[in-house]
Residue, then its C-alpha position, 0 to 999 in steps of 0.5 A: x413202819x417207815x424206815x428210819x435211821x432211828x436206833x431203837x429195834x423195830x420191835x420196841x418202835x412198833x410196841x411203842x407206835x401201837x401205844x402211841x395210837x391207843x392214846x391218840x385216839x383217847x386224846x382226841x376223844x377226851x378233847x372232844x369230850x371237853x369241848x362238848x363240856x365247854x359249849x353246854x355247861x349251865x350253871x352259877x359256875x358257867x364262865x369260869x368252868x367254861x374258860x377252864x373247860x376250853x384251857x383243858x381242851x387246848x392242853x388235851x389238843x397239844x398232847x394229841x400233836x405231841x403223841x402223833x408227833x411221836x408215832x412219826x418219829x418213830x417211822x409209824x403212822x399216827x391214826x388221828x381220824x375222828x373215825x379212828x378216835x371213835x373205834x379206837x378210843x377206851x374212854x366211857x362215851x360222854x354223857x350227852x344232854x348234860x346242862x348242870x355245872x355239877x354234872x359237867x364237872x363229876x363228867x370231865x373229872x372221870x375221863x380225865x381220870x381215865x386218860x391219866x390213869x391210861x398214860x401212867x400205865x403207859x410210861x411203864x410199858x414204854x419204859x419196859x421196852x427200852x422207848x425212853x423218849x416215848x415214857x418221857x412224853x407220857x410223863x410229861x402228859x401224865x403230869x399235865x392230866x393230873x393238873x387239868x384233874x385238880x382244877x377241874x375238880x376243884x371245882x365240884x364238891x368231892x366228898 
């Protein structure tokens, strides 16, 4: 850890560094996951779940800078290499080959899912150990997953 001035104890900033990391490394997966999305959906629903695919990644991009951003603040270190990502990251590998619209949609919806499900665990956590700030970011992204979710799933045909 960097020193810093910031009052929290090291033990909560280090705990909260930790979770921050575990998300970036998530983050980065997710964006890449919906990138691969965007650049091979087929389908009669290509152009507009291809435009919504790319506003998801661009969202999920932010919260990567955001998380990262955060784990700096904190005196830690961000660990946002692609290597890092795919050592690290807790999202099921995305399913490669996919051309369907539907498939897609059921694909991205589940790791978006995942994440959403991952950062709601987090603000608890954080919020535990005294990292306002940090439970106050993971809200904030939680909030942004649930919607990016809606749309997506919107989309499909969920029963």
């Amino acid at each position: 850890m960097h020193v810093t001035h910031n009052s929290m104890t090291i033990n909560s900033r280090v705990q909260s560094v930790e979770i921050l990391n575990k998300h970036l490394a998530a983050a980065i997966d997710l964006h890449a996951q919906v990138k691969q999305a965007h650049w091979n959906v087929r389908g009669p629903g290509f152009i507009a779940l291809h435009a919504l695919f790319d506003r998801v990644a661009a969202d999920v991009e932010v919260y990567s800078d955001q998380i990262a951003e955060r784990a700096g603040a904190l005196g830690g270190q961000a660990e946002g290499t692609v290597q890092t990502a795919a050592a690290k990251s807790f999202l099921v590998p995305y399913p490669l080959g996919l051309a369907a619209d539907h498939k897609h949609i059921f694909a991205v919806s589940a790791a978006l899912a995942a994440f959403g499900d991952s950062v709601r665990t987090a603000i608890g956590e954080t919020s535990g150990w005294g990292d306002a700030a940090t439970a106050d970011l993971f809200t904030e992204i939680s909030r942004g997953t649930d919607t990016q979710l809606w749309f997506v799933e919107s989309h499909g045909q969920l029963e």
